[in-house]
N, C-alpha and C positions, 0 to 999 in steps of 0.2 A: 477322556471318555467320549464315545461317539453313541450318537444318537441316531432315530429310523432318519430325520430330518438332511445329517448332515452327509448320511453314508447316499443318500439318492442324489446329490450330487454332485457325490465321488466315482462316478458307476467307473470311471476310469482305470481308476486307483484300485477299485476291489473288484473281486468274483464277480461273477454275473449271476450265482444263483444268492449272496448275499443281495447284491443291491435290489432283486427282484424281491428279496423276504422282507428287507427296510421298508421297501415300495408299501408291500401290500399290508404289513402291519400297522406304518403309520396311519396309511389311511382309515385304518380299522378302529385302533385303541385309543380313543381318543380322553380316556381318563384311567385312576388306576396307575400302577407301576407293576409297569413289567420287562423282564431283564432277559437279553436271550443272549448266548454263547452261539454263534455258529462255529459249525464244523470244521472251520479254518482259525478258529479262535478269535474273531472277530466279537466285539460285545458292541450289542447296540441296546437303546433303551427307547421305551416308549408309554405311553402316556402321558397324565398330568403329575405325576410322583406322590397321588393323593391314597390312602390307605397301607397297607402291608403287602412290602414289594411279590411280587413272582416272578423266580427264577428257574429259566429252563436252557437244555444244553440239547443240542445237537449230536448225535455221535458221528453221524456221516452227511455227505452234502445230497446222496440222492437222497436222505429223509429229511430236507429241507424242499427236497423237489417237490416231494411226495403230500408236504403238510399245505403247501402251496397250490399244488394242480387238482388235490380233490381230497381238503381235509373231511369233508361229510365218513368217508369212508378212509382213508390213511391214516389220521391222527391217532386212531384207535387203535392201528396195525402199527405203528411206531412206537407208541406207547407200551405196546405188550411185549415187543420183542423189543424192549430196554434202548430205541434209536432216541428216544425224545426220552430226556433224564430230567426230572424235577430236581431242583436245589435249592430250591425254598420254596417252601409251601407245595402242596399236595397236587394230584391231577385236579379233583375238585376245583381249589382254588383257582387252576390257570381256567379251565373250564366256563366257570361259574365272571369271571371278569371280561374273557371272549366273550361269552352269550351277551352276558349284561351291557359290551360296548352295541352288539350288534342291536340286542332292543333298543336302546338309545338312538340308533340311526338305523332304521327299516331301511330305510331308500337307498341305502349305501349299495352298489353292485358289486358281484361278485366277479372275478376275473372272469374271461371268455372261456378260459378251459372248465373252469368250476359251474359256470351256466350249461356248456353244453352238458357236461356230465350229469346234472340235474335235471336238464331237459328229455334226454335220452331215458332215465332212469323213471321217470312221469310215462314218457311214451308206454315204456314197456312195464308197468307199473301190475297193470291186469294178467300178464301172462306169467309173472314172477309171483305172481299169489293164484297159480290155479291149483286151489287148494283142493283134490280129489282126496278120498275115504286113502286109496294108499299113499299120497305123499303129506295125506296131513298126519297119518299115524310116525310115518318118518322125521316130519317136524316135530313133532311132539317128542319123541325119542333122543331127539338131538339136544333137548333143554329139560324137561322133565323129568328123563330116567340117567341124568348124571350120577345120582346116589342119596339115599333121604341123608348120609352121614354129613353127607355135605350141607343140604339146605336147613339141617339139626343145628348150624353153625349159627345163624344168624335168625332164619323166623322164630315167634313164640309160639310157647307151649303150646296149643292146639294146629299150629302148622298151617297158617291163615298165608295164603303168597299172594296177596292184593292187597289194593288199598286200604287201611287201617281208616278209623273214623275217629275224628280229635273231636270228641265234642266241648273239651277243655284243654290247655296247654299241659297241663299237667300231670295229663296221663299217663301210663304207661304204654309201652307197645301191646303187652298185654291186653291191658283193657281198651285200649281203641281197637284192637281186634274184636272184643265181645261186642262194643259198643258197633261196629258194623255189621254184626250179625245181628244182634236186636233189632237197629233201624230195618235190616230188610224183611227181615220177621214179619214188622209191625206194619211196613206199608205192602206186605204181601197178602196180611189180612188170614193172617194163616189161624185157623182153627183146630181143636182138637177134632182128629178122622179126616182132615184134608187131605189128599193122594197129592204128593209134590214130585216135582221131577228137576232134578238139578242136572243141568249142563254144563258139564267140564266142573267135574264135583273135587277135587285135587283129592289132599289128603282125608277126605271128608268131613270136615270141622263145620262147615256148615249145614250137611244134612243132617251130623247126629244130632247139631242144637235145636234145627227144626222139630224132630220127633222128640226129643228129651225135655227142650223148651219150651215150645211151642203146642208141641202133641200131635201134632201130624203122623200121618199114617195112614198109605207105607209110602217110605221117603225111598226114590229111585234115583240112584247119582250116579253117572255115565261118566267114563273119561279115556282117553286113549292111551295112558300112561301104565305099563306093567308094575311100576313102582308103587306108583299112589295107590292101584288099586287093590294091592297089596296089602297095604298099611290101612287104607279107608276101612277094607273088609275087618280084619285084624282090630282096627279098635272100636269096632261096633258089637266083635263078639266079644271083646274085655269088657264094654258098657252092658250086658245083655240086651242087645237091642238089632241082633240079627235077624229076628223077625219081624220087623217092622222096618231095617232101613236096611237097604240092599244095592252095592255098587256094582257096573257092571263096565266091562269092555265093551264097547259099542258106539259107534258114530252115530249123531243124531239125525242121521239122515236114514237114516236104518228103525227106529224105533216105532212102535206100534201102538196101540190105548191110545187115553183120552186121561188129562191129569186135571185138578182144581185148581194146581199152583204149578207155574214153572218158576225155577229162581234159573240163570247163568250171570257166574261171577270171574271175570276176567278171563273171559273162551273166547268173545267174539273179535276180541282183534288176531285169532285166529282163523277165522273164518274165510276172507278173501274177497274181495269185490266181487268178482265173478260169482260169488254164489251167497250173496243178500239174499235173491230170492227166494232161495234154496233153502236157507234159513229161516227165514219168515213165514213162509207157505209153511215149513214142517211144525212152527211152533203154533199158528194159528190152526192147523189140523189136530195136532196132540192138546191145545186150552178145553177146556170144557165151556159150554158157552157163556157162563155165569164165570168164567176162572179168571184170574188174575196174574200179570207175568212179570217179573220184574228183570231187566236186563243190565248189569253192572260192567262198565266197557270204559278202559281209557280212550279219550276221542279228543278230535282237534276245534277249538274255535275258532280259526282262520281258515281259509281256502281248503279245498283237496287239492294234497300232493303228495309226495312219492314216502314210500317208507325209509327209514334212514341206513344207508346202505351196507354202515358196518354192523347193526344189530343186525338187521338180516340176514346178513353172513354166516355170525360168527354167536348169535344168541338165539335169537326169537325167526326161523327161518321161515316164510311167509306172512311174517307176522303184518300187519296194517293199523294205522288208525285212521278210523272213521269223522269225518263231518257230517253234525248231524244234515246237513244238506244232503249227503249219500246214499245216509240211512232211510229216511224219510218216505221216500216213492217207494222203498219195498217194505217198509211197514204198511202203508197205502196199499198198494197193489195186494199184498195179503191177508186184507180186509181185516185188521188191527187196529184199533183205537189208541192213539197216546192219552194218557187220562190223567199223564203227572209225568215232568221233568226236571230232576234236581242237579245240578253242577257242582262238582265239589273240586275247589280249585286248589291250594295249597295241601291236602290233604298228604294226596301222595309223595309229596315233598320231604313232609315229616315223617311219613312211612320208611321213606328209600333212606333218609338219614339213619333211622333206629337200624336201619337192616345195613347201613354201611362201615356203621362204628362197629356195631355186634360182628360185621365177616372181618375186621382189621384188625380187631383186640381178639380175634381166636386166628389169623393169617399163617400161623406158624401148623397148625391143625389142619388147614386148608392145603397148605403146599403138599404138606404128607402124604394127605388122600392123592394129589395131583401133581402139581408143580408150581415154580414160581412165575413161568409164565404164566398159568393160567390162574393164579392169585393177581397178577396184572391188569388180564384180561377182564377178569369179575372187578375189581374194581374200580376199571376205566366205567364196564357196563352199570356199576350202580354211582357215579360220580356223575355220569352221561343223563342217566336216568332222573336225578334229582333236581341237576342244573335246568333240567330241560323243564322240567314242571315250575322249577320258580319263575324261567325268565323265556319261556319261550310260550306259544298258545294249545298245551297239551294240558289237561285235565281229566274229569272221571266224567262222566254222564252217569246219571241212574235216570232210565226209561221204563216207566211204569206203565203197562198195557194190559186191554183188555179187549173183551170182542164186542160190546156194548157199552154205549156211554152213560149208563146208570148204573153201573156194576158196584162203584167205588163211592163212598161219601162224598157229598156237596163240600163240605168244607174238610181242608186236612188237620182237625182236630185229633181226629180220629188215632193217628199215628204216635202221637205224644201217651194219648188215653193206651195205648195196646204195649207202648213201650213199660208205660209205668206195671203193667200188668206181667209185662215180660221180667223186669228188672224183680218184683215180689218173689216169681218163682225160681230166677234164678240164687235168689235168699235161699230158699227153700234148698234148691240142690247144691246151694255152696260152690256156682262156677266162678 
């Protein structure tokens, strides 16, 4: 048996793109068990041999190059086109042991080729998200309008694609979908004949519960997607409730009035650095002065840095997340009040799991509509997605604003009282 230990002192004796992979792993994995096959058949191991091993295979040696010189973005191109083979235990798992060595040792460096490449990627961070009216409708296009039959695979019934809310372990996916639409309900302070205006409204689940649950009215939900806006329209005239909530094509830089209520849930890490203020300014023009805004965004609680190069790619194309340090000065600057800030940190964790067992127990569904690549591809991006939320510093922000610091109750009682009121009626309508 050879190990990362004993092969770095053999650099003689073996390859040089092994002895470099022993290199950089040992230094990495420093617990866990994990088993690698290189491309030359080489087996080395590493860790402490503590937990349930992980086994991966190499197919070729430039995809040892490749995992090596800039896994941020490679591993995920390796993994889709079958060059990095699991043989025990799933992407997750190797995923999820990776990350977890690296929180274990922040301080550890990454090689010089992996720094530069990260540094470079930070430089040019802003020009890779200049999110304009047409190349955000193109992003949007690239991940949105793949097919509802597709995202029918794995979200629930109402077609919620964010964060779910656990207010208990024992939820369903279902119901922490309702149960996140209540809470925003509640701390949106939404009344019946409130004018709401939802940004990047998906499949509509949340405007119609506003007007159906809520009583809002009329509920405006904008999204760039031909797909959703489709289906939003479509199941608002099954509900009858075409008059009172109405989705539209339209960038919210474009929009016109004055609303009570803006909700947007999971738009702005579409949004772009370059255009915060662009954002801000349009939403403190469209609040009404008494209005209330709620802004629901995955963001980071460590430094600003770069987006992660294979989602970018290959999923969410200008996509970013934000620190609230980012955000901040152009809430500021748009004369906007924060008047409540909630962090929900394991949330989407649980979420990304429900949504990755549901696409692997229907995978066989998935290939048909596509292929087996891109059943790879999906769930490297939701294996990527979940690891990253247990063991890295990405979470959800809820940013509660307004244009006045007396808008919203002294104390947040308030929220619990509007839910229980919420939770009555949806007795009443049986959701």
């Amino acid at each position: 048996m050879n190990d990362g230990t004993s092969i770095v002192g053999r650099a003689s004796r073996t390859s040089l793109v092994d002895w470099a992979l022993a290199k950089g792993l040992k230094d990495l994995i420093k617990f866990g068990a994990l088993e690698v096959t290189c491309a030359s058949g080489q087996r080395l191991h590493f860790g402490d041999g503590s937990g349930t091993p992980v086994v991966i295979r190499f197919a070729d040696a430039r995809a040892q190059w490749a995992f090596m010189i800039d896994p941020e973005l490679r591993l995920g191109e390796i993994f889709t086109d079958s060059r990095l083979l699991l043989e025990q235990g799933s992407i997750y798992d190797f995923l999820v042991l990776v990350l977890s060595n690296i929180q274990a040792s922040p301080k550890e460096k990454p090689n010089l080729l992996t720094y530069l490449a990260g540094r470079v990627r930070f430089a040019t961070r802003r020009w890779r998200q200049r999110n304009t009216a047409t190349r955000s409708r193109r992003n949007v296009a690239q991940h949105y309008d793949l097919g509802d039959a597709l995202y029918a695979l794995f979200l629930d019934q109402d077609w919620q694609y964010s964060c779910a809310y656990f207010e208990s372990d024992d939820l369903t996916l279902e119901q922490a979908q309702l149960a996140k639409k209540r809470h925003i309900a509640a701390k949106l302070m939404v009344d019946p004949g409130h004018s709401v205006l939802d940004i990047g409204c998906g499949w509509g689940g949340l405007g119609l519960y506003l007007a159906e649950t809520a009583g809002a009215a009329p509920v405006t939900g904008i999204t760039l997607s031909q797909e959703q806006l489709a289906r939003a329209n479509a199941r608002a005239s099954e509900r009858g409730l075409s008059e009172r909530v109405q989705f539209k094509l339209q960038d919210y830089r474009t929009l016109d009035g004055q609303f009570d209520r803006i909700v947007s849930v999971g738009m702005f890490e579409h949004v772009g650095l370059s255009f915060y203020d662009t954002y801000f300014e349009n939403c403190a023009r469209l609040l009404q002065q008494d209005g209330v805004m709620l802004l629901h965004t995955i963001a980071c609680t460590g430094v600003p840095t770069q987006a992660n190069p294979w989602l970018d790619r290959y999923i969410f194309p200008g996509g970013y997340l934000p620190t609230l340090s980012e955000m901040m000065p152009a809430i500021e600057r748009a004369g906007l009040v924060l008047s409540d800030l909630e962090v929900w940190r394991l949330h989407y964790a649980k979420t990304l799991a429900c949504w990755r067992e549901r696409f692997l127990a229907r995978r066989a569904e998935a290939a048909a509509l596509y292929d087996d690549r891109f059943c790879r591809m999906w769930e490297y991006y939701l294996a990527f997605c979940e690891a990253a939320f247990r063991h890295e510093d990405v979470v959800v922000f809820q940013l509660q604003l307004t244009r006045r610091n007396d808008t919203v109750p002294l104390c947040r009682d308030y929220i619990d009282q509007r839910k229980q009121a919420l939770r009555a009626r949806e007795a009443s309508l049986r959701l």
